[in-house]
C-alpha positions as CSV (number, residue, x, y, z in Angstrom):
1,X,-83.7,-78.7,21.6
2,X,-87.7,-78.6,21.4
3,X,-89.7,-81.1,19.6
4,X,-90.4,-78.0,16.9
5,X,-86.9,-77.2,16.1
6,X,-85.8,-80.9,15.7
7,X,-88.7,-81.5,13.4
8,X,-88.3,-78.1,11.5
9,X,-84.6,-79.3,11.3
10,X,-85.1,-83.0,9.9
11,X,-87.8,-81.7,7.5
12,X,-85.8,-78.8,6.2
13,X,-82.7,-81.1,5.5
14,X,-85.0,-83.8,4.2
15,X,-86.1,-81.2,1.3
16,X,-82.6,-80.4,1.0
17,X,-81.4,-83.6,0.5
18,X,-84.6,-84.3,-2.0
19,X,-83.6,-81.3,-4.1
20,X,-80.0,-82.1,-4.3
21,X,-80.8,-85.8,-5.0
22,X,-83.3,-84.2,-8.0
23,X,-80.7,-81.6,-9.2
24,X,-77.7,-84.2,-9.3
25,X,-79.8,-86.8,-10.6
26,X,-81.4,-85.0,-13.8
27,X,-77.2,-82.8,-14.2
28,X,-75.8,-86.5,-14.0
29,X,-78.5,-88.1,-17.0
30,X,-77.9,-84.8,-19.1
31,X,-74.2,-84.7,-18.5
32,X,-73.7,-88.5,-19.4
33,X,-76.3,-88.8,-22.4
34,X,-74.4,-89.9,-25.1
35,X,-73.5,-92.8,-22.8
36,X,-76.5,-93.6,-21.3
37,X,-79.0,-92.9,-24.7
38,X,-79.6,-96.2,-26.3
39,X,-80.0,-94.5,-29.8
40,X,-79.3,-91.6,-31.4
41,X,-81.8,-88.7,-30.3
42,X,-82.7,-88.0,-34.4
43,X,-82.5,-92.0,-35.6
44,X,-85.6,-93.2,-37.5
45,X,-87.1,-96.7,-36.3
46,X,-89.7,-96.1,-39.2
47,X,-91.1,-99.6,-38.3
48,X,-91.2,-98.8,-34.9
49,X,-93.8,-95.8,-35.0
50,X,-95.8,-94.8,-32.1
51,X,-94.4,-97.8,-30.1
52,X,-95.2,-97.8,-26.5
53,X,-92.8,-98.3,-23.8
54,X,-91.3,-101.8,-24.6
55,X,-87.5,-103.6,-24.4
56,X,-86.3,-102.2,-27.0
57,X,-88.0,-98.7,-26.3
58,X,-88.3,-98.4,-22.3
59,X,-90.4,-94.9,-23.0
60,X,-91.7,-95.5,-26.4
61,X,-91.5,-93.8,-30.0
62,X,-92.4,-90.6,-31.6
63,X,-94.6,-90.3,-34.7
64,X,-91.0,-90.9,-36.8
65,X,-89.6,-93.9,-34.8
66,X,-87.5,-91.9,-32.8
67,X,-86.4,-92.9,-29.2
68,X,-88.3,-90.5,-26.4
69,X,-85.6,-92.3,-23.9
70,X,-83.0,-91.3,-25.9
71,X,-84.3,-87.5,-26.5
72,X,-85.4,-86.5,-22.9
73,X,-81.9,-87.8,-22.4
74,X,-80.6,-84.9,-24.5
75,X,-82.9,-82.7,-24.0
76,X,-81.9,-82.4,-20.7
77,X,-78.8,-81.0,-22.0
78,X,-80.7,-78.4,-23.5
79,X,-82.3,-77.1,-20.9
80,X,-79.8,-77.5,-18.3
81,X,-77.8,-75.5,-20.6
82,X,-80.1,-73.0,-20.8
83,X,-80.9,-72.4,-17.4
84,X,-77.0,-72.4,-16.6
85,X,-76.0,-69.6,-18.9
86,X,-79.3,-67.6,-18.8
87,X,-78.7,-67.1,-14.6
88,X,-75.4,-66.5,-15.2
89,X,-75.9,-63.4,-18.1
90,X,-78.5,-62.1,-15.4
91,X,-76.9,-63.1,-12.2
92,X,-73.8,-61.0,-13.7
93,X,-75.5,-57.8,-15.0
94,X,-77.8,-57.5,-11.8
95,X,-75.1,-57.9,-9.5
96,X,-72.8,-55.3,-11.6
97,X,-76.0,-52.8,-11.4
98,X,-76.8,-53.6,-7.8
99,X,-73.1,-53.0,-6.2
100,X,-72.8,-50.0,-8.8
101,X,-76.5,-48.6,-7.5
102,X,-76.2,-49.7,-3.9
103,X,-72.8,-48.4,-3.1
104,X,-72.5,-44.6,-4.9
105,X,-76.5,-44.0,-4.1
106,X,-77.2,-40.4,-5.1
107,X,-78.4,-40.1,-8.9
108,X,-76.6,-43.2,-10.3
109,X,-78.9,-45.0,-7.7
110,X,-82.2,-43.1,-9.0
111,X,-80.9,-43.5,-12.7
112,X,-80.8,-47.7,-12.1
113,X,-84.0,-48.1,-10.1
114,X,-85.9,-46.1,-12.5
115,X,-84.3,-48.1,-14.9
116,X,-85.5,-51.3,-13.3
117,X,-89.1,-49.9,-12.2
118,X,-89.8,-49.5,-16.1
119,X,-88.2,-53.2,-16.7
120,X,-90.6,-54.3,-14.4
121,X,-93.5,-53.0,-15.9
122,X,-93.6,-55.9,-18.6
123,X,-94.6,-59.5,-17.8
124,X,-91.4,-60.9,-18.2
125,X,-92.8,-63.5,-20.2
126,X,-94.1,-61.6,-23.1
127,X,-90.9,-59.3,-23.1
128,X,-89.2,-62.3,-24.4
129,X,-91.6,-63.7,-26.5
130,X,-91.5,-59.8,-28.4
131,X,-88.1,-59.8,-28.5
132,X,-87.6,-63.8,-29.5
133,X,-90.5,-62.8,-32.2
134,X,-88.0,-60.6,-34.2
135,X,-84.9,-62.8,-33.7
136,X,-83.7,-65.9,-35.1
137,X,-85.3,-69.0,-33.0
138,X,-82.0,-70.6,-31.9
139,X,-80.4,-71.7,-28.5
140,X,-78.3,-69.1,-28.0
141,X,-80.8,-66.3,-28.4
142,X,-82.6,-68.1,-26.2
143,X,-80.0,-68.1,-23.4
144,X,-79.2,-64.5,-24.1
145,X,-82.9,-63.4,-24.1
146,X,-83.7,-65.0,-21.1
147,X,-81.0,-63.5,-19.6
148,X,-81.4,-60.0,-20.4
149,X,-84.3,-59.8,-18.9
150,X,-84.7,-61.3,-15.9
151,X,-81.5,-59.5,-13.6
152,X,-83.9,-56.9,-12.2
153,X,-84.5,-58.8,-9.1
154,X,-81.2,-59.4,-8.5
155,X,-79.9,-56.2,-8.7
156,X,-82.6,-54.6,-6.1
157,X,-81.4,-57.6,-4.1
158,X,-77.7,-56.7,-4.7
159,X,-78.1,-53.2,-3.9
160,X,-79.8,-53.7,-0.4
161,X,-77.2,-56.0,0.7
162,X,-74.6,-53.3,-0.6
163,X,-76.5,-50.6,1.4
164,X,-76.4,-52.0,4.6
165,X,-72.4,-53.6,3.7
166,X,-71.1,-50.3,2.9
167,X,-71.9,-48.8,6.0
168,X,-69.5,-51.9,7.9
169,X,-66.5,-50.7,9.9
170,X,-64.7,-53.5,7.1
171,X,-65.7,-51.6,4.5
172,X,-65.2,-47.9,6.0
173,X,-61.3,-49.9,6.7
174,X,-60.8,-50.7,3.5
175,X,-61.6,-47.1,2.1
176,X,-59.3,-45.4,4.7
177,X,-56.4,-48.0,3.9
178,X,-56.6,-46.4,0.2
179,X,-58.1,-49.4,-1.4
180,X,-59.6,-48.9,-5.1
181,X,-63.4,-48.5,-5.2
182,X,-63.3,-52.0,-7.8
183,X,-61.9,-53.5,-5.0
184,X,-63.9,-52.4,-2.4
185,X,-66.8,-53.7,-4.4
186,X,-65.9,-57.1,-5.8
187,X,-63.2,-58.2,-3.3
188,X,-65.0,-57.2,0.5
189,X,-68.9,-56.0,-0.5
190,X,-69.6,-58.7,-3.3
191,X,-68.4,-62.0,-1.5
192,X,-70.5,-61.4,1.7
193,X,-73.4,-60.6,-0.8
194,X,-73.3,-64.0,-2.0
195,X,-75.5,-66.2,0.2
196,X,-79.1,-64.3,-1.0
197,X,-77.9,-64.2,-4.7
198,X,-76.6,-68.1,-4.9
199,X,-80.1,-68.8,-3.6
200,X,-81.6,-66.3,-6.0
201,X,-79.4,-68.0,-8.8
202,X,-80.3,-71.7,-7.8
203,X,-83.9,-70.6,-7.9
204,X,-83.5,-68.4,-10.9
205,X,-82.1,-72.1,-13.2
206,X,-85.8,-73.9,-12.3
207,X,-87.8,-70.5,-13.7
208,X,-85.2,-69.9,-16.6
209,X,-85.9,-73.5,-17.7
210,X,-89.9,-73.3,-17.4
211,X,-89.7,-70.0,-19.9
212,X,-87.1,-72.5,-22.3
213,X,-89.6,-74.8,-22.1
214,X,-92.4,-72.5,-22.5
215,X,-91.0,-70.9,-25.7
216,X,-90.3,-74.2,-27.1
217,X,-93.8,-75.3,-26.6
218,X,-95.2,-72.1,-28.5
219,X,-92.7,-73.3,-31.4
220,X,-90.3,-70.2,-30.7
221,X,-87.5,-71.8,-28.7
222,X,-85.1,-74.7,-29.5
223,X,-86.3,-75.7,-33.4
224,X,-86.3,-79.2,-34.0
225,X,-84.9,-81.9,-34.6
226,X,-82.5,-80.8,-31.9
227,X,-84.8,-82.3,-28.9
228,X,-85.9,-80.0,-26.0
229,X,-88.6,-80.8,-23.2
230,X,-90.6,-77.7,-24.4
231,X,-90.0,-79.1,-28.3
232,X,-91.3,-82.7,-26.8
233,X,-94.2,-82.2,-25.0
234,X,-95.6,-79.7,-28.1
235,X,-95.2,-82.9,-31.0
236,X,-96.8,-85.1,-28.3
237,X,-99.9,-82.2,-27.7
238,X,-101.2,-83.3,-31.2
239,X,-101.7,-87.2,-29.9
240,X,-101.7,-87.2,-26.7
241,X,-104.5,-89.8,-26.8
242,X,-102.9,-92.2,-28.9
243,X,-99.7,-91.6,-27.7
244,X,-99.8,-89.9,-24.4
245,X,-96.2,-91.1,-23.4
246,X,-94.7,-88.9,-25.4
247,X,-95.9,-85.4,-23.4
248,X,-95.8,-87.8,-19.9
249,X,-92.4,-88.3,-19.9
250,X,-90.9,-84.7,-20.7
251,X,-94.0,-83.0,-18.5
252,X,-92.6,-84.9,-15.5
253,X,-88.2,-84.3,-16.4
254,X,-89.5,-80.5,-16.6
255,X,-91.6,-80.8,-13.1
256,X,-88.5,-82.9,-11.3
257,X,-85.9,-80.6,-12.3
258,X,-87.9,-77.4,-11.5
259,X,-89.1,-79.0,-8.0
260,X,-85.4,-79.9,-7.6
261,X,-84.2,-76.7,-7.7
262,X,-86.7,-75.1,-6.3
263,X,-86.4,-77.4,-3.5
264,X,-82.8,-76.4,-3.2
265,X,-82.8,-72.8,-3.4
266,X,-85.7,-72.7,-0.9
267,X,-83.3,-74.6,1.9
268,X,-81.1,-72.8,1.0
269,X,-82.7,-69.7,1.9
270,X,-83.9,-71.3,5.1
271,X,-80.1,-72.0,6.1
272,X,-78.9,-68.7,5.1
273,X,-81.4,-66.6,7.0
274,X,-80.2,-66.2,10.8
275,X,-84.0,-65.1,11.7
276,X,-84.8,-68.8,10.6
277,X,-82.0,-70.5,12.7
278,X,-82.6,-69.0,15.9
């Protein structure tokens, strides 16, 4: 083994091991909140008000007394939540569209592309913030939002893999053998498919949080009192320079987690891709 590869190696497991370290670190605090939150996220210490980080308040108060430890805690909840279902809604309906466009080709495949082409021509960003405009600020709008519109690159992903799978002398088996066409798709094409989209997915969690986080900022995400890192760091934009703690501490859970998973997904993709491991 060269000098190159065994560096390349130890730095690419380094990162992994950083962004699994991140992810599990940030799931574990969210996960175990009421347990490890010394207060309740929504109490009122109204003697306590703007206190910085202390004993009794390790990351200090908000302008009502309320814990910031206590509400990053559970606000990692939030958008851990978020991030989770969101990939999952779009994971699920570009995969569906990708084996479905991939495998009959013909005009069902010129039906979905088109289909995603015109998707694609909107920021994604401002697709949601029209269509959160008109809806009901709430969590799971959110979730749903964020996942209905951001499955278009895993369904041109899905369909690539599906192109060059269905051509496989295991797949050409499998349709001579009498096999349905459902099973064809989700029991021998989807499965070996898996590798791109789980790294697609892992990556797709960091950016779904960012836009949770983003909405929330703009005051069209999670509505408080229910704590969110977007909700956070938009009360702590008004006094940021008497009380800068409260937009430190939830700017750097947002830039962890996302560097976390973005950290994974990217080895990942490094340990996935044969070209790479040669």
């Amino acid at each position: 083994m060269t000098f190159y590869r065994l560096h390349h190696l130890l730095s690419r497991n380094f990162m992994l091991i950083l962004g699994l370290v991140l992810v599990c670190g940030m799931s574990f605090c969210a996960l175990f909140a009421p347990f490890l939150a010394p207060y309740d996220p929504n109490e009122l210490h109204l003697n306590s008000i703007f206190m910085p980080p202390c004993d009794a308040f390790p990351l200090g108060t908000d302008r009502l007394g309320r814990d910031v430890l206590s509400r990053l805690l559970y606000g990692g909840r939030v958008s851990l939540w978020v991030g989770f279902v969101a990939v999952g809604i779009s994971i699920s309906i570009g995969a569906f569209l990708g084996l479905v466009s991939g495998y009959f080709r013909g005009l069902c495949d010129e039906l979905i592309m088109r289909f995603v082409d015109v998707m694609l021509c909107f920021p994604s960003f401002f697709l949601i913030l029209a269509v959160v405009a008109f809806l009901e600020p709430n969590l799971t709008n959110i979730m749903v939002v964020i996942g209905l519109t951001s499955w278009m690159g895993v369904a041109r992903l899905v369909r690539a893999e599906t192109m060059t799978l269905r051509e496989r002398e295991f797949i050409s088996a499998a349709r001579l053998s009498g096999v349905s066409t459902a099973r064809v798709l989700f029991r021998h094409i989807l499965p070996n498919a898996m590798a791109p989209v789980t790294v697609t997915a892992i990556l797709g969690i960091g950016g779904a949080i960012l836009t949770e986080s983003g909405l929330s900022f703009l005051g069209l995400g999670v509505t408080p009192p229910q704590a969110s890192w977007g909700n956070m760091l938009m009360e702590g934009k008004a006094v940021i320079e008497i009380a800068p703690w409260m937009s430190l501490f939830p700017g750097m859970a947002i830039l962890l987690t996302v560097l976390g998973y973005n950290l994974l997904g990217e080895s990942l993709r490094d340990l996935f891709d044969p070209r790479i491991n040669k």
